[in-house]
N, C-alpha and C positions, 0 to 999 in steps of 0.2 A: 381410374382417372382421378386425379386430384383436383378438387373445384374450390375456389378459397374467394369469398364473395367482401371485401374490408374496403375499410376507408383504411387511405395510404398511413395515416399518422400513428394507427393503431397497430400498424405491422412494423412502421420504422423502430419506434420506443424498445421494442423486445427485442428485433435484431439488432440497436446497438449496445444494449443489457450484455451480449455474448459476443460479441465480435473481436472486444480484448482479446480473447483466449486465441484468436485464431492466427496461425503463422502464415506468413503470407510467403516463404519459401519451406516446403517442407518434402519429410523424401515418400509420404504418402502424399498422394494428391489428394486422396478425399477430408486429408486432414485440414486445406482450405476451405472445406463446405461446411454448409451449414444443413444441420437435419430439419425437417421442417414434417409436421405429423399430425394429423387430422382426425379429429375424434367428437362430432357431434358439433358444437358451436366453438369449442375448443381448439386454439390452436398453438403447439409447442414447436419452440424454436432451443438447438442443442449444439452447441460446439464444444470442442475438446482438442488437445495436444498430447493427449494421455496420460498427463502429467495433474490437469487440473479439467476439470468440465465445468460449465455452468450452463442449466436448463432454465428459461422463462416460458410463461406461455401469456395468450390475451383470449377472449375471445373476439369471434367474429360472424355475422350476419347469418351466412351460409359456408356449410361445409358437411353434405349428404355422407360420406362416407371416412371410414377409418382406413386414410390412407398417410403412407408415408417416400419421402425424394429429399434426396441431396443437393445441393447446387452450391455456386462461387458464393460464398457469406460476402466478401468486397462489392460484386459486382451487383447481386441484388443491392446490397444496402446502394452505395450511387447510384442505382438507378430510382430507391425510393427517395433518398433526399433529392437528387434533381428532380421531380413531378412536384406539381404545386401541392401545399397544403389543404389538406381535405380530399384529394381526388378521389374519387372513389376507382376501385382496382378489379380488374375481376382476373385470377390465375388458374390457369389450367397445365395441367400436366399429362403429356402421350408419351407413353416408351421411352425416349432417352431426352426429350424435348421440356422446358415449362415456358409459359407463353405469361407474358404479363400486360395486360392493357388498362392504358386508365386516358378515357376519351379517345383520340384520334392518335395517341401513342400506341407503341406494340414493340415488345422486346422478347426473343428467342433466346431461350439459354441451355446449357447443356445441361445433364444433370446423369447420377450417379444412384443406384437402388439404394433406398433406407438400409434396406438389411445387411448392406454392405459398412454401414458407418460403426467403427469400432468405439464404442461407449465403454466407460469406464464402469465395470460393474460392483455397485457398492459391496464392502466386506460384510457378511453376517455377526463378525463379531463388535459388539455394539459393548462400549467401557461408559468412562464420564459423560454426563448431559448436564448442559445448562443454560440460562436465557440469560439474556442480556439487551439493556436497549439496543437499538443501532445508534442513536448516538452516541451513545458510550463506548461501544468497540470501534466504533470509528473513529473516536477522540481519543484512546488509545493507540488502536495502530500506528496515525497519523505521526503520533509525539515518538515511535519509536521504527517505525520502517528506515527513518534517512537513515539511519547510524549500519543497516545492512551491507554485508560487502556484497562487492559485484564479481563475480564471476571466478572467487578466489579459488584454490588449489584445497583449501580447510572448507569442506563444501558443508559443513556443518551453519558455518558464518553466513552461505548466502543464504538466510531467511531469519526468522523471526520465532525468537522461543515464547508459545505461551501456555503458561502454566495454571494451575488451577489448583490449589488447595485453603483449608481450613477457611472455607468464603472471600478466596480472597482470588481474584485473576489479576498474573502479575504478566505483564509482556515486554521482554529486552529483546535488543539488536544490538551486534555488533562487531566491527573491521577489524578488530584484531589493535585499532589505533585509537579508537572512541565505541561511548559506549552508551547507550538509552535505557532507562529503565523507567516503567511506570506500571502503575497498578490501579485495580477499583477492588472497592470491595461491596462483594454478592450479597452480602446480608445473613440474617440468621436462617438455617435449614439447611443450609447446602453444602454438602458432605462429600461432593464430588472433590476425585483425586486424579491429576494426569497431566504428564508433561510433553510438548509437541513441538517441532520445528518447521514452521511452515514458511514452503519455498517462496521467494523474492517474486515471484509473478503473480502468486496467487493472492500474498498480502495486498499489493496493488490492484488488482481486480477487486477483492474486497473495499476496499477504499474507496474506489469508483464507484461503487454499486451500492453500497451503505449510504443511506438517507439521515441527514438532521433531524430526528424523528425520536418519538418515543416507543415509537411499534418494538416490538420484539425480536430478536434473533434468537433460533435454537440452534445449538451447537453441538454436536454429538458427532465424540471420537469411535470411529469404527478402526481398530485394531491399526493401521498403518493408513488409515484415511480420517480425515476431519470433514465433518459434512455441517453446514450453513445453508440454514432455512429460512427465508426471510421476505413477505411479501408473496412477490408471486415468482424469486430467486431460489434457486435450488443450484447452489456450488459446492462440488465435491473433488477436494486435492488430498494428493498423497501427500506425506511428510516425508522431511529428510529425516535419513536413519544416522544416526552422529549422536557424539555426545556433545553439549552446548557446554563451552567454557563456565565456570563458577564464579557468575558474576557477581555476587557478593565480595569476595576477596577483592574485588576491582574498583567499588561503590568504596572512596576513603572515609574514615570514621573521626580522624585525629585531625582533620586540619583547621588551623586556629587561627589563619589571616581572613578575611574575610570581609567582602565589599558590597553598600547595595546600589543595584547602578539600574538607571531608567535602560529600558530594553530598546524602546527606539533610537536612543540618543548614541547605545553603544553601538546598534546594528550599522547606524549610519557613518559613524567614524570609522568604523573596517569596512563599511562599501566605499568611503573614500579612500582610506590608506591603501587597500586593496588597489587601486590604479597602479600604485609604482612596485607594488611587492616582484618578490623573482618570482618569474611564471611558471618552473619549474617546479620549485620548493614550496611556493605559497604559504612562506615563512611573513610571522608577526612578532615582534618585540611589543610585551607588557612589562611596562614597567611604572611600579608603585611608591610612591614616596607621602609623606604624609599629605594627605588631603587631595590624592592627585593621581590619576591613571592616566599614562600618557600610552598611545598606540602609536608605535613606529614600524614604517615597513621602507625595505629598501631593495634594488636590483642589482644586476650585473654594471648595469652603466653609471654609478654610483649617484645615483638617483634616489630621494627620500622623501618621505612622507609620513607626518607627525599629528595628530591628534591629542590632544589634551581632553580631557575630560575630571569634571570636580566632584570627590567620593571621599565621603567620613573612614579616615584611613588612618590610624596611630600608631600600628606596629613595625621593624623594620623592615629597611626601601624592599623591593625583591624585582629581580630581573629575571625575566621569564618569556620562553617562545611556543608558538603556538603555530598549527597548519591554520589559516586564518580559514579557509573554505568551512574547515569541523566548526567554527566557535559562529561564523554566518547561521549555520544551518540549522545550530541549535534557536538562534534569537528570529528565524525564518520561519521555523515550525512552530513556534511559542505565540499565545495572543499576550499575555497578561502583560501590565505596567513597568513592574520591575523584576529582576532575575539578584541572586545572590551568587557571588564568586565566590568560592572557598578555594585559599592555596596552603599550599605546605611550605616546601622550597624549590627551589629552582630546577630543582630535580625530579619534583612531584608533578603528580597532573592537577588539575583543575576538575573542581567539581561543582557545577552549574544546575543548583535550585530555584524552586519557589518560593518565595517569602509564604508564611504561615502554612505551606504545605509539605506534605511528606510524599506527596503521590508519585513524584517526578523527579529525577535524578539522570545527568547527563554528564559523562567522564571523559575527557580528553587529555591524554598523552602529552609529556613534553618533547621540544622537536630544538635539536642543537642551532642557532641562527648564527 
């Protein structure tokens, strides 16, 4: 019999820590529950899609034995966020039953035996290991997840390459049409070698879950799984097996127009031009003339819309299209002041830096308008 004696807020926290991972239509049923397991004061909470898990635990007041039950992760959690804050909870678990009371409430839920919850069991073969803040892998993913494709055909694209050599973790994304790159570097000692592609859901849950913090993450490649240690988080996803296109060939080296333009001032002028562009195409005309970046967007219904914009600009004019949604998204994930435009020709892409940095690099395709 499962006895679990908490205040409500100290149960909510950790079941919504995993609740990301969990599908709420799926072709096992048990894969909507959540495991819940009791060990001493201890209490761990466990979901999975098979694809990625993540384990939290807290403790709590009372809990006499090491037991373990499955239940709806949705329907617990709404029922802890609807009870007021603070209540205190007492949950019991009979045979197929767990009963949840807090005061003069009382909720019946079904549930499902632990030993039946398919856990991803970690690989014994353990490669590269290495730490990092969380805020630092946070502030990388963050700069490099948008540029992920979604659901494409090239399944290598939907996720996120990160790499790890000579002290240096580099992480790119990218749709095949734009492209993110950024890096930190580990510092002196750290000799770890190893490249990983990690899937589009799992980069997300990390995001979610990575704290503005200086605490630590450990990170350790187990042969076709990545495992993140962090706090009182334990997420472990497989990696896509693909080879990641050679983003360096893609990062231009030669291009010698180049603009430095306030980041807000530009973001604003494509969320206004953005109104009249074709909804379809989500095409932008940039074009540069000395001292001058004008944004133009126009539709089907010959409808236009025109931004000017004033940038130290001396070489010649260039006429140049853009999907404007890629060139938003970059100056939407960005905090800093200003960003640097590097072009080539009309035929080239765009390559969208930091002033004084080298960290960060984002490549966008031209698109015929």
């Amino acid at each position: 019999m499962l006895l679990i004696k908490a205040q409500r807020d100290r149960l909510l926290a950790p079941l919504q820590s995993v609740i990301g991972i969990v599908e709420r239509r799926h072709t096992l049923p048990i894969l909507s529950n959540v495991l819940i397991e009791t060990s001493g004061d201890r209490l761990d909470f466990t979901a999975t899609d098979l694809e990625v898990q993540v384990r939290t635990w807290t403790s709590v007041s009372e809990s006499p034995a090491e037991e373990s039950v499955t239940l709806s992760a949705r329907k617990l959690h709404d029922i802890l966020r609807a009870l007021p804050a603070g209540a205190e909870l007492v949950i019991e678990a009979n045979e197929n039953r767990l009963t949840v009371k807090a005061g003069r409430s009382r909720f019946n839920l079904q549930t499902l035996p632990g030993r039946e919850f398919p856990q991803i069991a970690l690989n014994p073969e353990q490669g590269a290991s290495f730490s990092i803040p969380q805020a630092v892998l946070k502030k990388l993913l963050e700069r490099a997840q948008f540029a992920m494709a979604v659901q494409d055909i090239r399944y290598y694209l939907n996720g996120t390459l990160v790499s790890i050599a000579d002290g240096r973790l580099t992480v790119v994304a990218t749709d095949g049409h734009r492209l993110s790159y950024t890096h930190q570097d580990l510092g002196a000692g750290n000799d770890a070698h190893a490249e990983v592609i990690i899937p589009r859901k799992s980069v997300q849950e990390l995001i979610k879950l990575l704290q503005p913090i200086d605490d630590l993450v450990q990170v350790t490649i187990h042969g076709n799984q990545v495992r993140f240690a962090f706090g009182s988080i334990d997420l472990v996803t497989k990696v896509i097996d693909g080879k990641f296109p050679d983003y360096k060939r893609v990062i231009p080296t030669t291009h010698t127009k180049t603009i430095l333009v306030d980041r807000v001032l530009l973001q604003q002028a494509l969320q206004r031009a953005s109104i009249l562009s074709n909804e379809k195409i989500r095409g932008v005309r940039l074009l540069l003339t000395k001292d001058s970046l004008a944004v133009v967007c126009s539709n089907n219904e010959q409808e236009e819309a025109q931004e000017e914009l004033e940038v130290a600009y001396t070489s010649e004019a260039l006429d140049i299209g853009f999907n404007i949604a890629y060139l938003l998204d970059v100056l939407n994930h960005l905090s800093v002041e200003q960003v640097e435009c590097h072009f080539g020709d009309s035929n080239s892409s765009v390559l969208i830096t930091v002033p004084g940095q080298d960290d960060f690099k984002y490549v966008v395709m031209p698109m015929r308008i």
